[in-house]
N, C-alpha and C positions, 0 to 999 in steps of 0.2 A: 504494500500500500504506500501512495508517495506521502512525503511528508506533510502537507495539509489536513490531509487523513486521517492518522495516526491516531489522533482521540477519538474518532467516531466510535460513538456508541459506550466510552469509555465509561460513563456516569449511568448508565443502565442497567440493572438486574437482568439483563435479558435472557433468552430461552438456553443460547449459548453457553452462557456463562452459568446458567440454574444445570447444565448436564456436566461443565466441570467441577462444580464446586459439591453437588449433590450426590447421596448415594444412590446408585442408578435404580435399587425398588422406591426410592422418595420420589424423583424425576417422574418416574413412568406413572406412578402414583398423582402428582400432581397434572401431569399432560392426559390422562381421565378424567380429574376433576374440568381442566381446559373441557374438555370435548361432551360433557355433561353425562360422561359414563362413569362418577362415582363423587364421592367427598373425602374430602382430607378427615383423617382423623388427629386427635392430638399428636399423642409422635409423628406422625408425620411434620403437621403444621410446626413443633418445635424444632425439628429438623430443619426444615426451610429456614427459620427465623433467626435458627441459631449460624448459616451460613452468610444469611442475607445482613446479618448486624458483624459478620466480621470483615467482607466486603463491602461495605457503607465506613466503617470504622480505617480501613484500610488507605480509603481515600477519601478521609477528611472529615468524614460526619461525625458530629456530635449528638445529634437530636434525631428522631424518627417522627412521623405525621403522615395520618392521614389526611391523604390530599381529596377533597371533595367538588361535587358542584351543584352548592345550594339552589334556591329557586331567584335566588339578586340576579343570575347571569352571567355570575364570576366564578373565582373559585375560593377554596378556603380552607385551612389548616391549624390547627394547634400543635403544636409543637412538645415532645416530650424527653427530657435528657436521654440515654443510653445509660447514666447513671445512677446508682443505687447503693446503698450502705450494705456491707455483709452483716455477718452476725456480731464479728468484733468493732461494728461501725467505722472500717477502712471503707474505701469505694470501690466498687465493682461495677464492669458491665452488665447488660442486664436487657434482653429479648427478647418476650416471648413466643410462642404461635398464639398464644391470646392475644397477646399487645398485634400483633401481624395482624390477625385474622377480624377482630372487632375493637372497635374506640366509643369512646361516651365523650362525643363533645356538649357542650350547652346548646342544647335546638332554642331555648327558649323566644332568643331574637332574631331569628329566620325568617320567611314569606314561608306561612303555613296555608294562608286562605280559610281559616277557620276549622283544619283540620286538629287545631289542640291548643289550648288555654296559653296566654301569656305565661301562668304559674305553674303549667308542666313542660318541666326545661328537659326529660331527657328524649335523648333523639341516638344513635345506635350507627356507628359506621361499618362497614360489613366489605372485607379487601375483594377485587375485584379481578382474580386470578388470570382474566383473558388481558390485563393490560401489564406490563411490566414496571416493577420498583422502581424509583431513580433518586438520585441525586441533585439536589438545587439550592443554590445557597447554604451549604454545608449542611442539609438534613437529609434524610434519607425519605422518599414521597412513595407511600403506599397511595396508588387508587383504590379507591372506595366509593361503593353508592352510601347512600345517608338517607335513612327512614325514621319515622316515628318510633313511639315506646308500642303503638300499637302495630306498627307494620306498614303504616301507609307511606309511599314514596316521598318526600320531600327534598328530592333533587332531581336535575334533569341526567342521571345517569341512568338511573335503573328502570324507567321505563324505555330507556334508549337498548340496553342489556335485553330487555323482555322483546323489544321492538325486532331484534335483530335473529333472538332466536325463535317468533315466529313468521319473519320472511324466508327466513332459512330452510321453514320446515315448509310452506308450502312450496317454493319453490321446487324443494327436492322431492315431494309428491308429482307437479308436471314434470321433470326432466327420466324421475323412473317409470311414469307412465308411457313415456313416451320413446320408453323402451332403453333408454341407461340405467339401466338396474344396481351398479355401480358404487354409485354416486349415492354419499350416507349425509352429507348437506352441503348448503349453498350459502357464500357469506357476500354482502353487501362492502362495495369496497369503494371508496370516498377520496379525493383529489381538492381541498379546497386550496383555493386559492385568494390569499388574502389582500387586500389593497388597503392604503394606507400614506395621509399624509406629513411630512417633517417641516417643520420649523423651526426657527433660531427660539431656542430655550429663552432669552430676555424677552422677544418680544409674545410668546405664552406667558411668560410671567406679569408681564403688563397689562396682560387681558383678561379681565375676572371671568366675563363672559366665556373665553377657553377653559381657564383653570375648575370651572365650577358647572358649563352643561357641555363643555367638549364642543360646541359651535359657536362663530360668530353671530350674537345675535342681531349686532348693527355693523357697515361697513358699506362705503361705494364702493363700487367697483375699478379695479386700478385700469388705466389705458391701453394694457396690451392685458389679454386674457389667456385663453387658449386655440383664439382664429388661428394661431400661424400654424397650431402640429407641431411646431419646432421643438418643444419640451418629450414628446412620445417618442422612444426607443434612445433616445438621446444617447449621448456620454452621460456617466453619469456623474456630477458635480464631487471636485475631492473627500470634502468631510461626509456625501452620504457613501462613496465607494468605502473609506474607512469604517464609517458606520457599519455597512452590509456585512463589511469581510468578518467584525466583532461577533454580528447577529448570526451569522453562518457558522462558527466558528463554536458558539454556544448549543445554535440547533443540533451541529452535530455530535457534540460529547453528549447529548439527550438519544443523540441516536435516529431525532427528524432530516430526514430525507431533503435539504431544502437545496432544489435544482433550480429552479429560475428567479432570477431577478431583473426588474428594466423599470425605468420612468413609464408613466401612464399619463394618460391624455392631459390631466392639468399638471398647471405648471406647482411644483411643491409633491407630487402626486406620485408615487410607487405600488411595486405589487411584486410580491414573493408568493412561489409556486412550491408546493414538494413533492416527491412523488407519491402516490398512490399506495394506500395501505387501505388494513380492515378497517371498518365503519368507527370501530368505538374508538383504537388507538388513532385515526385521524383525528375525531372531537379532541381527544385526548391534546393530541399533539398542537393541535388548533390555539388552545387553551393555553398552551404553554408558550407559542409561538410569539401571540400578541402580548402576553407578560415580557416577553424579552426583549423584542420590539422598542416596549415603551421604557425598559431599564435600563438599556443599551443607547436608546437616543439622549436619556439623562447623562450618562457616563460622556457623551460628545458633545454635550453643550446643548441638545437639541430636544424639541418635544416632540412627540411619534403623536397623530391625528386620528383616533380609530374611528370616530365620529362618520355617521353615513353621508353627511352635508354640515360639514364644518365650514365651507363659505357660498356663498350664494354668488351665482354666475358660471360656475365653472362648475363640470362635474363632482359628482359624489363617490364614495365609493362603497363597494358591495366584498362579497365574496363569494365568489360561483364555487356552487356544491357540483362535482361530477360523480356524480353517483353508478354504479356499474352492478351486475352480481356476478360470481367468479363459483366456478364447481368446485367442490374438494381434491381436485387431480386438475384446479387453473384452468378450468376449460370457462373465458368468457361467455355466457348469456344473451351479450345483447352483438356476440360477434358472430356473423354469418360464416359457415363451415364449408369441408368440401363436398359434402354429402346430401341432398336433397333432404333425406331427415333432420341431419342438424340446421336446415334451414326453415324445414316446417318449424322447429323448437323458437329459431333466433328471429321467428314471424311471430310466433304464439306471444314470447316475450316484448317483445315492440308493443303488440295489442293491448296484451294484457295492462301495461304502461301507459297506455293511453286511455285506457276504461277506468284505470284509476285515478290520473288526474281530472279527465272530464267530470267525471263524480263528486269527485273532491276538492275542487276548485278554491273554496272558500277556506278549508282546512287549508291548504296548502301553502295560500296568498297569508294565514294567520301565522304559521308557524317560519315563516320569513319576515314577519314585519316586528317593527319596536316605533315607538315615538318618533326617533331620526331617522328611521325610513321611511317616514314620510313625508319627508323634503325631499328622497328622491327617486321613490319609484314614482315612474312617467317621467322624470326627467333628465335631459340631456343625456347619457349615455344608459342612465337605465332602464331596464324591462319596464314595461308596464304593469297598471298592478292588474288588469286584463291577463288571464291563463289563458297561455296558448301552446301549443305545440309545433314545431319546426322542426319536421325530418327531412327533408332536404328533396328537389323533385328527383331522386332515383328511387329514393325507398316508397316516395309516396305513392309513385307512377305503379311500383308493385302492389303495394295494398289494395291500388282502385284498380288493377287490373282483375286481384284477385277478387275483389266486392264486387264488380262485375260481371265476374266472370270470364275474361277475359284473356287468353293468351299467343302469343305469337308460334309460327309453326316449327320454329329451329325449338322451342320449347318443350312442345309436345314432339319432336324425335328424341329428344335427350330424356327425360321421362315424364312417368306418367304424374307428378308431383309440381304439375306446372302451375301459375310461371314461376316457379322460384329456383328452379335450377339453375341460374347466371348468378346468384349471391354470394356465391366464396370468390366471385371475381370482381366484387365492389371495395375501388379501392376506399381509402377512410376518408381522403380528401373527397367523396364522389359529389360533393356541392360545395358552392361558396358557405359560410358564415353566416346566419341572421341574428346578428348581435341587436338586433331591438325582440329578440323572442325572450320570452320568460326562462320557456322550457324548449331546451334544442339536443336533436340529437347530432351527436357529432364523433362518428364512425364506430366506438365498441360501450359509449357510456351514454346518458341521459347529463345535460350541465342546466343546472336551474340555477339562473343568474338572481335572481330577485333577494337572496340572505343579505340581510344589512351587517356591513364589512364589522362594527363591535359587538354582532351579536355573540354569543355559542350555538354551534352547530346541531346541539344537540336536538334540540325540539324540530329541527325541519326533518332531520333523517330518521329520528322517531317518527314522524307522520309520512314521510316516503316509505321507510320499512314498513308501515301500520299498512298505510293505502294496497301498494302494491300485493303484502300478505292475500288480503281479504280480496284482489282482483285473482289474484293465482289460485286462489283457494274454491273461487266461484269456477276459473278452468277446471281444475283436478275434480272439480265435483260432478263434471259434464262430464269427462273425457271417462270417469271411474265407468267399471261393469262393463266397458266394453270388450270383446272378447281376443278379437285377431288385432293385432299392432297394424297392420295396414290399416286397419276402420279406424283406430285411433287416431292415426297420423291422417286421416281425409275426415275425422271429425274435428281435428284442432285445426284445418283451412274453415269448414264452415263457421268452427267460433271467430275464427278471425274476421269472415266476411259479417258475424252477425254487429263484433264490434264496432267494426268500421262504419255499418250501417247507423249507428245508434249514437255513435261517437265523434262521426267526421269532422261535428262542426267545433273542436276544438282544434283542429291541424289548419293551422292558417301561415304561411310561406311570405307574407307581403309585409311591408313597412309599420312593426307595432306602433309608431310613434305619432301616424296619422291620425286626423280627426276624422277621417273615414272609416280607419278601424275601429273604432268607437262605437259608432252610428253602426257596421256592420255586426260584431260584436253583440249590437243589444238586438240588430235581429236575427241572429242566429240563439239569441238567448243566454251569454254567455254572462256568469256575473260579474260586474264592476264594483268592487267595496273600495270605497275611497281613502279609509284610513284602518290604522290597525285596532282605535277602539272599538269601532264596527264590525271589526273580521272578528272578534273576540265570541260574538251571539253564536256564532257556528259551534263551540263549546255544548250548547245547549241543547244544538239537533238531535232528534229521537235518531234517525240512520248514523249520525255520526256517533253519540253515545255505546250508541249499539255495537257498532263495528268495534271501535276501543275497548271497550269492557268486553265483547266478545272472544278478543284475540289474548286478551288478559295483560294488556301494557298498558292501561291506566283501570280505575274502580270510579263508579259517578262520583262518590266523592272526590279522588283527586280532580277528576276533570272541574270539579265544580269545584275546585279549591283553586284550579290552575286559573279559571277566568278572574274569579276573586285578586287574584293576586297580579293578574294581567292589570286590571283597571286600576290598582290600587299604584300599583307601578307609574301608567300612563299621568295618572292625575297629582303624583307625587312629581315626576321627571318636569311635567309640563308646569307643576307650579314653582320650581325653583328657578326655570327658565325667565317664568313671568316677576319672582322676587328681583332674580339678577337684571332682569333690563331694567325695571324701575329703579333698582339702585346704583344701576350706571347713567341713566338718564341724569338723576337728583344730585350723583357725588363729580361725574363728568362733563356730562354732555352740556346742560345747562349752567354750568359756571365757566365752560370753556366760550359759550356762545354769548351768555354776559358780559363775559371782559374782554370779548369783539367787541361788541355791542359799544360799551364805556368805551375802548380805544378811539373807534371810529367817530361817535359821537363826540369825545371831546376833541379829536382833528375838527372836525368841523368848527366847533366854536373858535378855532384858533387861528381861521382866514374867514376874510371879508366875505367871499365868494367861495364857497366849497364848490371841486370838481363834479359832476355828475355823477362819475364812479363813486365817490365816496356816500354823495346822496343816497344812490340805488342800492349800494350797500347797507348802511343805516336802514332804508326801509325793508331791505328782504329781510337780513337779520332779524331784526321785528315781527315781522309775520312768519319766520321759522321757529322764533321762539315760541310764540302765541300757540304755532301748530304743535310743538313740540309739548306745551305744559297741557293742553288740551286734549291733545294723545294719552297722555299721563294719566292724565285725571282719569278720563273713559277706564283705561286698563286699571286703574287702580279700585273703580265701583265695582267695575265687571269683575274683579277676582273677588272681591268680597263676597258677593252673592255666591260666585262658586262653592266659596268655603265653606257657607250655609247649607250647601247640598249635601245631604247627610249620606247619599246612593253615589258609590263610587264610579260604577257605569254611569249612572244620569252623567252625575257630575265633567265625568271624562266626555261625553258625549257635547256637553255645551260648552268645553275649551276646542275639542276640535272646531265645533260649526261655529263660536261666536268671541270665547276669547282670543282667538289664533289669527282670528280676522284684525281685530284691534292691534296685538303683537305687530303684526305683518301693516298696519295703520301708521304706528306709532317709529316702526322702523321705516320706512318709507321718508317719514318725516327726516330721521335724524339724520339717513343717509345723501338726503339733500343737501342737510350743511356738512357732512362731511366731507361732500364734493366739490365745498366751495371755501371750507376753511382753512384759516392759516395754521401752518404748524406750529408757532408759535403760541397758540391757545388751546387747540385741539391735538392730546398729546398721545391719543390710545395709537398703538401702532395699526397703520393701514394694510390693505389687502397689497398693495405694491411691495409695503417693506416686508410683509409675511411669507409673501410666494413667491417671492424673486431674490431674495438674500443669500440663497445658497450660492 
């Protein structure tokens, strides 16, 4: 390995290292528990913990924690010495497969949704053996899900866990029907990619607005933008190339895969890619990625942007999930084969993929959105919040052939499994890109652009694995009882024709960003939820309920603890947003436009004949401040009443349609005088000095 290398991995407990350091009936013991064919018993788990704390200890750790991820969206850990008094009260190491295997942190101050009392603080961590130990910041990090005292989930891990082991299982019901008998399961395998912008660390720290909702709530826009493209694929500026090499450098002693890096469309703007892993160790990794991100840009002077629309004018940023499923012997799902059979399979799975977004449309658009992303889906580079689907015109031209009925005669002399015998010859590039689609396929994966770049990943790919499960589950339920594999294999062409019938009108190939897609959209029926406190009632659906409690990756209760806690979120984020403008308006804005105000006004008393310019000055000044205190005032009645609403939905409901308007009122205002003031009064750092400094 060259020398850059060299550390990879080095901070991980990984599978590797659990078969050198273990005794091989422990290993084999623990890689059953992996595969859901047994449980660790105490010696074992002591075993494990007694290796894994002299490895942790080896290199550097002090402390052990489980590392969790509560329902805030973050992560989180308590931390616990390796430390312990013997019996003569000297100190000792000290690990055990209890300490490994379960933690009792305080749940008390969690987002529970009313699943348990402010006064019943415990809550129960439980190691999460499909992801591996590491090391970070000298402690050693057990993943863990994190549940109540009674059992119910209160993190977005373990319905993500449940999620993944029942897409697994249905899928592996169609791929043996369908005559690989083989194949014992199918895992969900995940590529995000994250975007993300930096700036010079002083001028975040001058901006309360940054330091406190992660966006610019007021700002003009500086004179060059993103017209030229000149910033996208760029060189990239010295201190973020140093940056990268830091955050590469950490990814990889974690053992993340991180292959690409490049400027993105705005200017300030980046995006790190890794490669491709299982479902839960991507979240995982995800999670880890943008912690280091943000502590690495501290370490260079610099603040890291996770924010979906930290400035207005210029793109936002996301993080495209590419979701895929992969066989236990690596055989791609959604990759066309050389066999007519494995293409009826990699037809069934396309469909089945599309019956479960059209379906679940509104789940889908939910489990992507947060408060800042809704600045910017539908705009400028983002999807719309319109579900659609983009398979590109080679795949689609197959589906409506076969929904047709339809096939060409070089077809039918190659076999009788027509038309899809030319599919093991489609290359991956076999269409352009429609980077305004939501959901796009793009050659062996599904990429659903819409996740807002600081979210966690967890909740979208719980609702991909959920959806798709319960679509695959509806094939395997058709295709069952049939007798000869051939009827099977020309009864999963008629489901596929029945899907396409039923489903088409979510496959749409043309410009998402039109206001004719809009207009077409609503007649084809498709839903438009405009914001994410809205997309939250879909929680409440009897089919959706059903489906989730069905498959056993949420219980009504958490579902109905999860909206709980969605609104509660929305209307907390959005009032601290509306706290912080009003008290940048009161401590900035307005005492900067004052002692314009006084300079300019006393210039004029100080000649006979004041200039024009200085007049027309004097009077806008005037009427921006007027607009400016009168904006105020409005946002300042209008959140009171808010406060008053005691219905955390209502409440979120009336800042999206009516506080957000005023917000968007009152900025408008201030960003008028920002485009016209002197710097000498007005001292917040601007959009020029923020995205162009590097």
């Amino acid at each position: 390995m060259e020398k850059p290398f060299e550390e990879f991995g080095s901070l991980v407990f990984s599978e590797s290292m659990m078969k050198e350091r273990l005794p091989k009936p422990v290993y084999l013991s623990w890689k059953k528990t992996v595969a859901n064919e047994g449980t660790l018993d105490r010696p074992t788990a002591d075993s494990i913990a007694h290796a894994m704390k002299r490895w942790a200890l080896e290199n550097g750790a002090t402390h052990y924690t489980h590392w969790f991820q509560p329902l805030t969206g973050t992560t989180a850990e308590k931390h616990d010495a390796f430390l312990d008094p013997d019996s003569l009260g000297e100190p000792m190491t000290h690990f055990s497969g209890k300490n490994l295997i379960k933690g009792e942190p305080d749940a008390s101050s969690f987002p529970s949704g009313g699943l348990r009392a402010t006064f019943e603080a415990r809550g129960y961590t439980y190691w999460d053996v499909t992801s591996p130990a590491f090391i970070k910041d000298g402690v050693l990090c057990i993943p863990t899900v994190f549940v109540s005292y009674n059992g119910e989930s209160l993190d977005k891990k373990d319905p993500l866990l449940k999620s993944i082991k029942a897409v697994s299982q249905a899928a592996t019901r169609v791929v043996n029907l369908l005559g690989d008998k083989d194949v014992k399961s199918c895992m969900p395998v995940v590529g995000l990619e994250q975007e993300y912008f930096l700036i010079d660390r002083e001028y975040f720290d001058k901006r309360p607005d940054l330091r406190l909702t992660g966006r610019t709530l007021f700002g003009a826009p500086a004179s060059k933008g993103q017209e030229l493209s000149d910033h996208y694929f760029g060189a990239l500026p010295g201190r973020v190339s140093e940056f990268m090499k830091d955050v590469n450098h950490e990814l990889w002693k974690l053992g993340i895969y991180a292959k690409t890096e490049h400027n993105e469309v705005a200017p300030g703007q980046f995006e790190l890619a890794p490669v491709y892993t299982s479902c839960n160790m991507a979240v995982d990794d995800n999670q880890l990625t943008m912690e280091i991100l943000t502590k690495t840009a501290a370490k260079h002077g610099l603040a890291c942007l996770l924010h979906e629309k930290p400035f207005e004018g210029i793109n936002g940023s996301g993080k495209h999930n590419n979701w895929s499923l992969t066989t236990d012997a690596g055989q791609n799902l959604f990759s066309p084969g050389d066999k007519p059979a494995e293409n009826i399979r990699f037809l069934l799975f396309v469909c089945a993929f599309i019956q479960a977004v059209d379906e679940n449309a509104v789940l889908l658009r939910m489990s992507a959105s947060c408060a800042g992303n809704d600045h910017r889906l539908g705009a400028d580079e983002a999807p719309p919040a319109i579900i659609s689907i983009y398979l590109g015109s080679y795949i689609e031209q197959i589906l409506y052939g076969i929904y047709m009925g339809k096939t060409s005669k070089k077809e039918k002399r190659n076999t009788e499994f027509s038309p899809i015998s030319g599919l093991s010859y489609i290359p991956h590039d076999n269409s352009d890109r429609n980077r305004t689609s939501p959901v796009a396929f793009t050659g062996n994966k599904f990429e659903f652009r819409m996740l807002g770049s600081s979210m966690s990943a967890a909740v979208a790919n719980t609702v991909i694995n959920a959806i798709m499960a319960d679509s695959l589950n509806r094939v395997a339920d058709e295709l069952e009882g049939i007798k000869y594999l051939q009827d099977v294999r020309a009864k999963a062409l008629d489901i596929c024709r029945d899907i396409i019938d039923k489903h088409k009108r979510v496959l749409f190939s043309g410009d998402g960003y039109s206001d004719a897609w809009v207009k077409e959209a609503a007649r084809r029926g498709l839903p438009n939820v405009r914001s994410f406190i809205e997309s939250i009632e879909v929680l409440d659906d009897e089919k959706t309920v059903a489906m989730l409690t069905g498959l056993g990756i949420y219980s009504e209760k958490e579902l109905a603890a999860r909206k709980a806690i969605y609104a509660d979120q929305y209307v907390s984020i959005m009032g601290i947003e509306v706290k912080t403008m009003l008290s940048m308006v009161r401590k900035h804005v307005l005492p900067a436009m004052s002692e314009e105000l006084k300079f300019y006004g006393e210039t004029m008393q100080t000649v006979t004949k004041p200039p024009k310019y200085i007049k027309d000055r004097v009077s806008e000044l005037e009427k921006l401040i007027d607009l400016v205190y009168t904006g105020t005032q409005k946002l300042e009645k209008e959140y009171a009443e808010v406060r008053a609403i005691t219905s955390s939905e209502k409440a979120g409901l009336r800042i999206y349609n009516e506080t957000s308007v005023l917000m968007k009122e009152l900025r408008s205002a201030v960003d008028r005088y920002e485009a016209i003031a002197s710097d000498r009064f007005y001292r917040l750092p601007g959009y020029e000095e923020m995205l162009f400094s590097l």
